[in-house]
N, C-alpha and C positions, 0 to 999 in steps of 0.2 A: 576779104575786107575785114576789115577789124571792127568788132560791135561795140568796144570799150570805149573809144574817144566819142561814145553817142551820137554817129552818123550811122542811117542807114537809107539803102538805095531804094528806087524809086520803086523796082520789084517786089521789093520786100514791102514796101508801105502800103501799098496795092491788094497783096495777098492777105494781111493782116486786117484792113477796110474791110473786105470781103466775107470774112470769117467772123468781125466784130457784126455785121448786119446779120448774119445767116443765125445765128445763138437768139436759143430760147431767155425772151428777156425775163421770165419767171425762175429759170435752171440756175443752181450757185454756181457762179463762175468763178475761179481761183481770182481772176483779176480783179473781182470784187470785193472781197473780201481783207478787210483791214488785219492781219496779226502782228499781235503785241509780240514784243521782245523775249516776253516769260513762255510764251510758244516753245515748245519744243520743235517746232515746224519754220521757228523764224530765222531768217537769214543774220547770222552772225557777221556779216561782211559788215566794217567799219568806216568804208570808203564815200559811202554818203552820207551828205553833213544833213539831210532830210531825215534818214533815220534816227541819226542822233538824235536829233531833236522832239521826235517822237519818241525814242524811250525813257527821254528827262522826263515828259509828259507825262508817258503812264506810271512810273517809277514813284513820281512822284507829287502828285495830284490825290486828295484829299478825299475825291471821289472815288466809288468805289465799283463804279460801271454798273450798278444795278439806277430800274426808271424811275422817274421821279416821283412824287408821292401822289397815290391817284392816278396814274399815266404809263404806258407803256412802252414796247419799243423805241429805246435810248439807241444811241449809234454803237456798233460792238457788244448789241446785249440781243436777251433772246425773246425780251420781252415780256409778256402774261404770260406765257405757252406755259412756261415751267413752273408758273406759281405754286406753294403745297397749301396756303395759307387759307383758315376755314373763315376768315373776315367777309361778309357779304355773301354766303354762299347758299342757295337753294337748290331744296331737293327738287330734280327734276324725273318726273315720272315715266320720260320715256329712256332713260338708264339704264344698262342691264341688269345693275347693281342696288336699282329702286327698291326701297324696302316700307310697302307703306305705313305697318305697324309703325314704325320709328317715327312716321311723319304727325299719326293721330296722335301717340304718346305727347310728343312736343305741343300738338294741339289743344290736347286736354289740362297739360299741366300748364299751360299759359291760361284758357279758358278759365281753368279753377282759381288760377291769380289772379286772375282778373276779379272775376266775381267777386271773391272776400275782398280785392281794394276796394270796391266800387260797393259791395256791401259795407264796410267799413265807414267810408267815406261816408255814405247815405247814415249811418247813425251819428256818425262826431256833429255831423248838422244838428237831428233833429236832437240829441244831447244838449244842444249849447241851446237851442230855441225853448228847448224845455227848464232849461238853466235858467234863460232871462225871465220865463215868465212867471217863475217862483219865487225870484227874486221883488217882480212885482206885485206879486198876489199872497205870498206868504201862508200856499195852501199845499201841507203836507199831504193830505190825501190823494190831491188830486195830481201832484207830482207821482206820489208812489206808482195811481194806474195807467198814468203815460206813459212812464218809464217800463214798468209791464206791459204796455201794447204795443212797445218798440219791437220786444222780443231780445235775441240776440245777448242770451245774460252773459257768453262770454266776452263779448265785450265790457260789459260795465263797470272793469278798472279805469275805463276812460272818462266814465264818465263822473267817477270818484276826483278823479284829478283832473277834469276840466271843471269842476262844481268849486272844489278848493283852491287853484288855481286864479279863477275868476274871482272870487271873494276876496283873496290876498289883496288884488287891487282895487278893491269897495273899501267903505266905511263899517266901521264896529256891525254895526245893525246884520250886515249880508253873511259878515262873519260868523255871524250869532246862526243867523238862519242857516249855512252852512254847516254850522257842526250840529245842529237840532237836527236837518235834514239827516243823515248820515246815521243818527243814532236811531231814527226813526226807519230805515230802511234795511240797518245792518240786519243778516241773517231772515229777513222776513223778504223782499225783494232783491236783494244787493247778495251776494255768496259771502262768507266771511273771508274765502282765498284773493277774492275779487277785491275788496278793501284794501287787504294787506297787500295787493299790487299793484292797487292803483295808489297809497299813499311812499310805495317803494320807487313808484317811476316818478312821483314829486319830490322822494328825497335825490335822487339820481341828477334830477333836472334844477336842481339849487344852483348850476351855477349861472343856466341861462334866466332861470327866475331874479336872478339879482340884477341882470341887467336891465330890467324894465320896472322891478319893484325895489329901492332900496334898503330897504327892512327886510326881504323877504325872508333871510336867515332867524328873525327874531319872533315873524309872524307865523313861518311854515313850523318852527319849530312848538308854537305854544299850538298848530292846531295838533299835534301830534302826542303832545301833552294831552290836550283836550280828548284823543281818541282815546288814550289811555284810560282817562279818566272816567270816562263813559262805557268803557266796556267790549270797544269795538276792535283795539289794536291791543296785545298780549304785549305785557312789558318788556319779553325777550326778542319783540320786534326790534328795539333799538340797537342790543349789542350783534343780534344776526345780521342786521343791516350795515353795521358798522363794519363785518368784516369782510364787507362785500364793496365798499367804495375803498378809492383811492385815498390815501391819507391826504393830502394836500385840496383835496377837494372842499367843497362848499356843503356838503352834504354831512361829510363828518362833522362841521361846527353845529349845525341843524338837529343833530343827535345829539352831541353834547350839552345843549343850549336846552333841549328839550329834558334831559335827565338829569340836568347839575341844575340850572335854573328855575325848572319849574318842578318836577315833580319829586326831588329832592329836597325841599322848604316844605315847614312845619304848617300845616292845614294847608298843601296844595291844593286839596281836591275843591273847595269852598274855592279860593282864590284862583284857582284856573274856568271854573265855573262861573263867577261873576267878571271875569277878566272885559267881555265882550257887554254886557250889560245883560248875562242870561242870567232869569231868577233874580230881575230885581224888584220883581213887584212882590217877590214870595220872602216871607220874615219865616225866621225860624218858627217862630209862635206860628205860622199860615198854614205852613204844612203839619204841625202834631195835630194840630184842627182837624185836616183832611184826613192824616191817617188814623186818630181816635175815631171820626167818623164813618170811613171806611169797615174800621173792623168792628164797631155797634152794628151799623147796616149787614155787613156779612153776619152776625152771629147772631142778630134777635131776628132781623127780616128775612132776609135772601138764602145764606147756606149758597150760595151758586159760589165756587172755588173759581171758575172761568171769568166770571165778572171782578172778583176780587184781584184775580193777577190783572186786570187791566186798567183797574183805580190805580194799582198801586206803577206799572207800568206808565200810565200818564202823567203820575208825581213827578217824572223823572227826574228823581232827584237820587241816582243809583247809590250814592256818596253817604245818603243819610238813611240807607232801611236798615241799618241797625236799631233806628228808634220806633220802627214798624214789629224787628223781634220784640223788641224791650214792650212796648206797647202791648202785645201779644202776649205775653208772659205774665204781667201781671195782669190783666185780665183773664187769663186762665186761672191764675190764685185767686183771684175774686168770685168769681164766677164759675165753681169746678164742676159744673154744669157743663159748659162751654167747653172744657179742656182740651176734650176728642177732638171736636172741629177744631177750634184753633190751630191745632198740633200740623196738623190734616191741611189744615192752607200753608203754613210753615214749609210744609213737607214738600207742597206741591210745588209753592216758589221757588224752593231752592233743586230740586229737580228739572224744573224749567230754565235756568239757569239764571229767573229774576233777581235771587238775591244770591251773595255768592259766599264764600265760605267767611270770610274776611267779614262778612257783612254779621251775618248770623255768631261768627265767634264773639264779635267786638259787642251784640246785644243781650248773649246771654254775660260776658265780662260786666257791662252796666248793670244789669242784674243783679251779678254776685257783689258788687259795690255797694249797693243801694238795700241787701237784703235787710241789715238789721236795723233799719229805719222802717221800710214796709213792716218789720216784726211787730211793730206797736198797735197795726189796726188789724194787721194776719198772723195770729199768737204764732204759728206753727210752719209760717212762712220758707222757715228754711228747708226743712221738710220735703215740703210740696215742691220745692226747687228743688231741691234733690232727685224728686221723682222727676220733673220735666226735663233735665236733664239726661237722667236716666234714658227716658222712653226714646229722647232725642238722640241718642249715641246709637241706642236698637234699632234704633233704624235706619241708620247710617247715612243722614243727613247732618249730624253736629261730631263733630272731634274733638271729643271730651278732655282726651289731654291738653289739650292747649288750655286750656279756661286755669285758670285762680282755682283755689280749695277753696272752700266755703268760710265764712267768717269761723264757728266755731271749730273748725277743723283746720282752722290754719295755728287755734289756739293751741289746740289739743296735739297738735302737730311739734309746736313748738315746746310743751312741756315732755311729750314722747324723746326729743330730741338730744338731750344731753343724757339720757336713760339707755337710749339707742345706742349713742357712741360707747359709751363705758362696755356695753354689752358687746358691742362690735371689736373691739378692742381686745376683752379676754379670748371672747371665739377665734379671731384671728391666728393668737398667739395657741390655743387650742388646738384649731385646725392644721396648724403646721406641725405641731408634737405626733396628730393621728397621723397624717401625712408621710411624714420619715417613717414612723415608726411601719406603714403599710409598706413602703417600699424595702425595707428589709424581711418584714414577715410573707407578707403577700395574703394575711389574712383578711378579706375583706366581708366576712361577716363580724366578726370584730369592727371593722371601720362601724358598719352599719350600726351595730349596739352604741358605739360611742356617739353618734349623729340624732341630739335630741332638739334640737331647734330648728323646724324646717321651715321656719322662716329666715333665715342666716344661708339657705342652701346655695342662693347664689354667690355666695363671698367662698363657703366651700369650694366651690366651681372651680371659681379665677385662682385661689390659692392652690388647689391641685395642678392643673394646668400649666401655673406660672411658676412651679415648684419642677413639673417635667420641663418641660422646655430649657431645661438650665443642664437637664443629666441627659445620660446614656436612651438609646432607643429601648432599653428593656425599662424602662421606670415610664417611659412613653406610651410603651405598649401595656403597664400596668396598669396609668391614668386612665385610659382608653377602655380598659376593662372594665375599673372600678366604675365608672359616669354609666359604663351601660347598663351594671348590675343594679347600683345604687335605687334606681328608677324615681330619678327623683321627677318633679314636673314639668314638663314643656318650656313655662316660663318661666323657673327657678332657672334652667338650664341657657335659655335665652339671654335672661339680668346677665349673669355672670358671662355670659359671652359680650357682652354689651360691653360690663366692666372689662376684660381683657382689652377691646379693643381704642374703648378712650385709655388705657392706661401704655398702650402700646411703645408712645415715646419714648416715655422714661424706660423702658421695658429694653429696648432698642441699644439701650447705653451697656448693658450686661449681655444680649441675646442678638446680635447682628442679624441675625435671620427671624428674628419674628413672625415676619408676615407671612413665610413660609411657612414654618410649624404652626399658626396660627388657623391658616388655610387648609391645611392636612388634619388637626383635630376637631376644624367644623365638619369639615367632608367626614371624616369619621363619627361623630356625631350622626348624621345622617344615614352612613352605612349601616350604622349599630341602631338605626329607630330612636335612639333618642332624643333627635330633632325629627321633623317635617322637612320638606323641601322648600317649601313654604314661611319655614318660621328664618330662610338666609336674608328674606328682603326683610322680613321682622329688624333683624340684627342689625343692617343697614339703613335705614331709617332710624332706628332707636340710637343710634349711635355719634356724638356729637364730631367724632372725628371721621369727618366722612370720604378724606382721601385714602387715609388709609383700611379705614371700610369699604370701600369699593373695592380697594386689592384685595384684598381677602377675600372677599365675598367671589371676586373674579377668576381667583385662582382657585377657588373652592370648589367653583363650577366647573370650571375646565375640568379637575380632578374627576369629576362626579360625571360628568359627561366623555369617558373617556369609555374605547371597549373594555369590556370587563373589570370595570371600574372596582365595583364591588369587591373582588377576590383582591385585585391591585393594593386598593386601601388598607383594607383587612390585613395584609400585611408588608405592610411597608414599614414595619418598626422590630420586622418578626412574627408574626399574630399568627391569626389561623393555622395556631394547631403545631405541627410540625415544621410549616411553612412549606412544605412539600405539598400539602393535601389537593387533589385534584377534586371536582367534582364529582365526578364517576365515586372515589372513593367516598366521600361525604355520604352519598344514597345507599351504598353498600354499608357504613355503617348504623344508617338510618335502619336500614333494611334489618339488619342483624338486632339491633336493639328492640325492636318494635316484634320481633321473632321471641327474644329474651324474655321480654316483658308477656307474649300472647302467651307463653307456656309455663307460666305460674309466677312471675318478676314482681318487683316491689313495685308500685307508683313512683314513689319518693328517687328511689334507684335509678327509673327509667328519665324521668323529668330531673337528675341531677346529669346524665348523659347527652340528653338532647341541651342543656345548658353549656357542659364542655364543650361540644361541637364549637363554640367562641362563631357560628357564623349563623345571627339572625334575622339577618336577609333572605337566610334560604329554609327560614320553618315552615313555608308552602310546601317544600318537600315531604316534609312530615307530616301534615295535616292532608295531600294526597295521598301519601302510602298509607298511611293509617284508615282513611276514609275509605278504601281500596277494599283494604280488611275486613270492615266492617258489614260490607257490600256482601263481598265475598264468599266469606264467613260468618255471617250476621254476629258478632264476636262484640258483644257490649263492653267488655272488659276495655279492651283498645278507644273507644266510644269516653271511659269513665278516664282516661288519658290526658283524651283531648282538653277534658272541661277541668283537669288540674291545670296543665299546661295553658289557657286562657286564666283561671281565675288567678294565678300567680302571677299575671302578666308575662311569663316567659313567652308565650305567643302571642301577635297582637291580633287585632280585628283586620287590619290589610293582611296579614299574612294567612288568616281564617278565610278572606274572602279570595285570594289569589290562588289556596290551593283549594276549594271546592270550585272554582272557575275552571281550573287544569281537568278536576273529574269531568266536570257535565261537560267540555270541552271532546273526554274521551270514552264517553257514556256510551255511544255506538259500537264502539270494539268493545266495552267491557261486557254489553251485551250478552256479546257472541258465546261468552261462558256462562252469562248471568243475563238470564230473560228476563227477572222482574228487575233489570239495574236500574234502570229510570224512574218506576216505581218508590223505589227504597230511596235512591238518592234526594225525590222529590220530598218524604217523608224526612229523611234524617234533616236536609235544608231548612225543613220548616220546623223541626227541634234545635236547629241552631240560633235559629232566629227568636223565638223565645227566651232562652237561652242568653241570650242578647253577643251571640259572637260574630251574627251576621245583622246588616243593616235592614230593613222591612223590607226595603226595596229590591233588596238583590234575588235572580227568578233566574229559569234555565232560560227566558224569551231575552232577559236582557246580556246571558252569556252569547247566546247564537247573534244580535245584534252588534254586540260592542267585540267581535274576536280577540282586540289588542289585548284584551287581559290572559295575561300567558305567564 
């Protein structure tokens, strides 16, 4: 019988019933199962128009046989079984793979997020309750110890910017109260970090602040102003913040508005100050009252410094204590009775950071304005300013440089001044004649006889210098020599570094590498001792061209912090010596001369030797070897070395104290040959220190303390 014309016999259909009932209805049975075309398993036969039509289906249907969202078993899919997906899923503990560290982990860091929201939360509340009832009560105190019995001060960015915030949409009045509040808490309750972040997430939030306040840009900006003003926000707030928002944002006009607008106009601080209606019941005339009273009460009655910064703290009027210096100063002139204390609360103010530098410059400046009018009823007035100033700089509360010269010395100044030039003018032309003429001879005792005004020594400086920098490395390495022998003074040596580098520009036009050579003869300077390390920020600060003063200064230190910086420097134009000379060798002939000298040598001879050496970085070696000797040999002669070698300045006092630091360093081994070493060295220490080559302070307890001296 043929099965293809789709008849089959009655047998057949019998046996197939049979077999369909007896099958496990759970077991896959081929005939159950649907396969698609893409099967490797599916029948390619063409012949039924039902398969076709099923593989138009799958072919092409948009679906893609997985279940539907949320649901499983689709027809032809396998359902959940195969899911990998970690969406909804729980550890379960009866797992083999249960791991329940991983379960408490996830418990705890949820746990812990929880709490700080729910902490959080629980303070932005009572913040804003504490907000409104300051708003109605208008009691700073009693704000401050709320806010401290909240706790929680790292939050209290928020509550900076919910306080400012809320006020934007008040009346003048709340505004006022708002930035009173804030001055009244900075740094005493409030962290000053916490400020400066919570008015950083008000500038951030300018754009949603516009939509409900439309000014906010003009409001948020003047309180920002105002924090400036008051002392609470650092005026490098605005361009740090600036480059921290988006340009197109709300917040950069908030900045701008805030530094073009308000605190760039002429008496901002007054007019940012009374903007809100603060300080309008105080006249200029109200407050000298309080602070003339102020400082009679501290000076005839009380002397209490603690009470005085808080008179003067409750003025707040931060804008105006330069007329609390000024005040102060001539009652000092009056009264030089008074002058100590005075000085003494001065001091104390501006250490506490009440009054601030700006403040104190611009009252002793009124001062120096107003002296020769006080001259009439204080004969001697200027004087005594003089001294107050003085004392003021000593102690390193006033920056003397900044102030005006005094009336008679601006006179004096200015008659000095065309005498000055003429004289500046021949020396110049002078100094260049010694100049050439040293770099053909290379006599620089000579130079020294011809150098009679050492007050000119800084123009010397810059003329040599800028006379090497044009030639060969051997007139480099002449310059180099000559500035270390010269010995001229620290800040004769600084001026003219000063001058070198304002002159740099024009400098630049003939010398394309300046900065470099510039760089290499400060670090040289420093190798040779005749700077400090100390005196490069001197250089940098003093110097009005301060881009190119930081390179310098930059590449100075790079140089000078490099390994073996020292010998590197030393010759880097040729120096030291040979240009060969190793360490080892240097000691050896350290060694040998100090042999020379112990066995009948001249002085003179021996100290022109240790001068050749060209390497004054390493006279510690000689002041150990020699100290050695002494020990050793109890050998005074070497002893009467040292104290030429210091009074000539060829040695300094650091390299006197760096190489008796290396003996008492190695006083145990020396010992071992010399029992009384300790003794002896303790004795020659304290003839040095008379002597004045060592400082009073230096001991064998603060070598064994501080090791690094080596």
């Amino acid at each position: 019988m043929d099965y293809g014309d789709g008849f089959v016999s009655k047998e057949h259909q019998e046996l197939l019933r049979s077999v369909s009932e007896s099958a496990d209805p759970l077991s896959a049975s081929p005939l159950r199962i649907s396969i698609t075309p893409r099967s490797p398993k599916s029948p390619k036969s063409s012949s039924s128009p039902r398969s076709l039509k099923n593989h138009d289906k799958h072919s092409h249907s948009p679906k893609d046989g997985r279940p539907k969202k949320g649901g499983y078993g689709g027809k032809g899919t396998w359902g959940g079984l195969l899911e990998t997906s970690d969406e909804g899923h729980n550890l379960d503990p009866n797992d083999p793979n249960y791991d329940s560290s991983e379960e408490y982990d996830c418990e705890g860091k949820n746990m812990r997020k929880a709490a700080e929201e729910e902490e959080f939360g629980e303070y932005k509340k009572k913040a804003t309750v504490i907000i409104e009832e300051y708003f109605a009560t208008d009691d700073v105190v009693s704000t401050a110890n709320e806010l401290r019995e909240i706790g929680f001060p790292r939050y209290n960015f928020y509550f900076v910017k919910k306080l400012v915030s809320m006020a934007m949409d008040r009346h003048d009045k709340e505004k006022e109260m708002a930035a009173v509040l804030l001055s009244a808490l900075y740094a005493d309750v409030i962290d000053p970090s916490q400020v400066h972040r919570g008015f950083a997430k008000l500038v951030e939030s300018a754009d949603d602040l516009v939509v409900d306040i439309p000014d906010a840009i003009d409001v948020l900006a003047l309180f920002v102003a105002r924090a400036v003003v008051d002392d609470i926000l650092p005026p490098a707030f605005l361009t740090k913040q600036s480059d921290c928002l988006p340009k197109q944002s709300k917040g950069i006009q908030v900045l701008k508005r805030a530094e073009k607008g308000y605190l760039a106009a002429p008496l901002h601080a007054e007019i940012i100050e009374r903007r809100w209606g603060g300080s309008r019941n105080k006249t200029v005339e109200d407050v000298k009252v309080r602070i003339n009273n102020l400082l009679v009460e501290y000076v005839v009655m009380s002397g209490d410094v603690k009470e005085a910064c808080r008179c003067i703290k409750d003025l707040n009027v931060p804008f105006f204590h330069h007329e609390i210096i000024k005040r102060a100063l001539v009652m000092a002139m009056e009264r030089w009775r008074a002058e100590d204390r005075l000085l003494h609360l001065l001091k104390a103010a501006a250490e506490e950071g009440l009054i601030n530098s700006s403040q104190i410059s611009k009252g002793f400046g009124r001062m120096i304005d107003s002296v020769e009018d006080l001259s009439l009823d204080i004969p001697n007035a200027q004087s005594i300013l003089r001294g107050l100033i003085s004392k003021a700089a000593s102690e390193g509360w006033l920056s003397a440089s900044s102030l005006k010269s005094l009336p008679f010395e601006q006179a004096a100044a200015k008659q000095k001044q065309s005498v000055e030039a003429s004289v500046a003018r021949d020396f110049k032309l002078k100094a260049q004649f010694i100049i050439k003429e040293y770099f053909l001879s290379g006599d620089i005792e000579e130079v020294s006889r011809c150098l009679d005004s050492p007050e000119l020594n800084a123009i010397f400086v810059k003329r040599l210098i800028t006379l090497a920098m044009d030639r060969k490395n051997r007139e480099k390495e002449m310059a180099s020599m000559l500035l270390s022998s010269l010995c001229f003074p620290a800040d004769h040596v600084v001026s003219g570094f000063v001058m070198l580098i304002e002159s740099a520009d024009d400098t630049a036009l003939d010398i394309p590498i300046v900065v470099e050579d510039l760089a290499m003869f400060l670090a040289r300077a420093v190798v040779d001792e005749v700077l400090a390390p100390q005196h490069l920020e001197e250089i940098l600060i003093s110097s009005s061209s301060s881009s190119i003063g930081s390179r310098v200064l930059q590449m100075a230190q790079s140089l000078l912090k490099a390994r073996l910086s020292g010998e590197r420097i030393l010759r880097c134009w040729g120096g030291g010596g040979s240009g060969s000379t190793a360490v080892e060798e240097v000691k050896e002939k350290i060694g040998r001369l100090l042999e020379e000298y112990e066995s009948g040598g001249d002085v003179r001879e021996a100290w022109r030797c240790i001068k050749e050496l060209g390497m004054p970085f390493f006279h510690h070696e000689v002041v150990k070897k020699a100290l050695v000797r002494v020990i050793e040999k109890r050998n005074e002669r070497v002893w009467r070395l040292l104290r030429e070698c210091f009074g000539s300045g060829l040695i300094t006092m650091y390299q006197m104290a760096k190489g008796f630091s290396r003996v008492g360093e190695g006083l145990d081994d020396l010992a071992l040959d010399v029992p009384d070493a300790k003794k002896q060295f303790k004795c020659y220490m304290e003839r040095a220190k008379i002597a004045g080559w060592l400082d009073p302070s230096f001991s064998i307890d603060h070598l064994t303390t501080n090791p690094q001296i080596n």
